[in-house]
C-alpha positions in Angstrom: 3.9 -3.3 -6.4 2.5 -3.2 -2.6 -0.8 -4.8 -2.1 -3.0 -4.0 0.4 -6.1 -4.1 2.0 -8.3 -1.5 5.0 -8.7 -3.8 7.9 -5.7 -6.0 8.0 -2.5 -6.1 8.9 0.0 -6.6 6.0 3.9 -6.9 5.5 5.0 -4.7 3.0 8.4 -4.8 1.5 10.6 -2.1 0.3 14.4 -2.7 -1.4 15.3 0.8 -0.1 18.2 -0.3 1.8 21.0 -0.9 -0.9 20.4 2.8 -1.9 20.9 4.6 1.6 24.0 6.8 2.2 24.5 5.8 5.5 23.0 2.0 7.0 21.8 3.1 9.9 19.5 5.9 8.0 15.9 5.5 8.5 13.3 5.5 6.0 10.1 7.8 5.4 7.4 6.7 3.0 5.0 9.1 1.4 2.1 7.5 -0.4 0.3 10.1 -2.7 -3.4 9.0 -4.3 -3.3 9.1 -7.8 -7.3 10.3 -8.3 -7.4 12.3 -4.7 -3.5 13.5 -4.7 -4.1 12.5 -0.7 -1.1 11.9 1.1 -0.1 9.3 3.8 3.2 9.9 5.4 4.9 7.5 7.8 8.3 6.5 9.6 9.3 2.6 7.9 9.5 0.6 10.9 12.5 -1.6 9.7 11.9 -5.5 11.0 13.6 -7.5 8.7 16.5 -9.6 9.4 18.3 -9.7 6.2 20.2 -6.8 4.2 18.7 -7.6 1.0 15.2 -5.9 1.9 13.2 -4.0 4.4 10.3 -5.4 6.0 7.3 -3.4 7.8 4.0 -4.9 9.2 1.6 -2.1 8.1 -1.9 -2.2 10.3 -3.4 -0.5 6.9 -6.7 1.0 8.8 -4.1 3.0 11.5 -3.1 5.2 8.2 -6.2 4.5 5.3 -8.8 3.7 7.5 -10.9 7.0 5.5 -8.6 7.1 2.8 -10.2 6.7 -1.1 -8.9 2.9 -2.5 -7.4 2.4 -5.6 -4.2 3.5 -7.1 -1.1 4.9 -4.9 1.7 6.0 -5.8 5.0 5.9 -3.1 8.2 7.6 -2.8 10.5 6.4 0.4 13.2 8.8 1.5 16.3 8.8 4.5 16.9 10.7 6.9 19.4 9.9 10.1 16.4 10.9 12.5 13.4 8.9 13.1 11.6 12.1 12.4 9.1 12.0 9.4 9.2 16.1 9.4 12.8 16.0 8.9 12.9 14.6 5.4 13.4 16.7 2.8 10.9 15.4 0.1 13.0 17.6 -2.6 16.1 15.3 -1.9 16.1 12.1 -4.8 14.0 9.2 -2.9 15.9 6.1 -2.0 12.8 4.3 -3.6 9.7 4.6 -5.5 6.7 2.5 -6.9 3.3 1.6 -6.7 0.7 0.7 -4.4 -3.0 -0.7 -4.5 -5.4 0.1 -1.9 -8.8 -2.4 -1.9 -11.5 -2.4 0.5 -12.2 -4.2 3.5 -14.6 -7.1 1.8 -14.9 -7.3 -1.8 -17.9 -6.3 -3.5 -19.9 -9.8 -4.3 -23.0 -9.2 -6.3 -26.3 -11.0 -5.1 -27.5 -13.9 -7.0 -30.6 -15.1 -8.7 -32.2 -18.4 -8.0 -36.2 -17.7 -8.1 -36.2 -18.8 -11.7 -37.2 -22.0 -13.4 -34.3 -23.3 -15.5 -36.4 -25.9 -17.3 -37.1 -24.3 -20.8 -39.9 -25.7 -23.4 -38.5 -25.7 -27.5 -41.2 -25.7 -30.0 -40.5 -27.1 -33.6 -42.2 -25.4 -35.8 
């Protein structure tokens, strides 16, 4: 599962290589909201240096900066243009899991310190 979070810039990592038809494919990557059915579509910018993986660094506010957080689903697809309108999103996707989306700064609740923790017991 992909982790991220609005405001930073994050690596994600996809296995969608070993399942291309052709290496020098490239990759689109539709992420689809599970609530909101919202849909973020972009072009895999490919920077790893091994063959076991593909690696993207993801500036997560240039594509969900207004988007709802929470639950995504993502489907990653080939096609031999760099061209995300050229992918035929009928086709069998090359890759698919999940993703969770969290806000900038996590909610931390305000605490309490205006009372008196010294506590009188009666007996009797």
């Amino acid at each position: 599962m992909i982790t991220i979070a609005k405001g930073q810039t994050t690596p994600i990592y996809i296995t969608a290589k070993e399942n291309l038809d052709n290496p020098d494919n490239y990759v689109g990557i539709f992420f689809t909201n599970r609530i909101t059915q919202e849909v973020v579509s972009f072009m895999f910018n490919d920077i790893s240096t091994t063959d076991r993986y593909m690696k993207m660094s993801l500036v997560v506010n240039t594509y969900f900066a207004d988007s709802e957080t929470g639950f995504w689903t993502y489907k990653a697809y080939q096609t031999p243009t760099n061209n995300i309108n050229t992918i035929d999103t009928d086709s069998i996707p090359v890759e698919t899991g999940l993703m969770y989306l969290s806000a900038a700064s996590e909610f931390e609740p305000t605490k309490y310190t205006g009372q008196n923790n010294t506590f009188v017991t009666y007996n009797g």
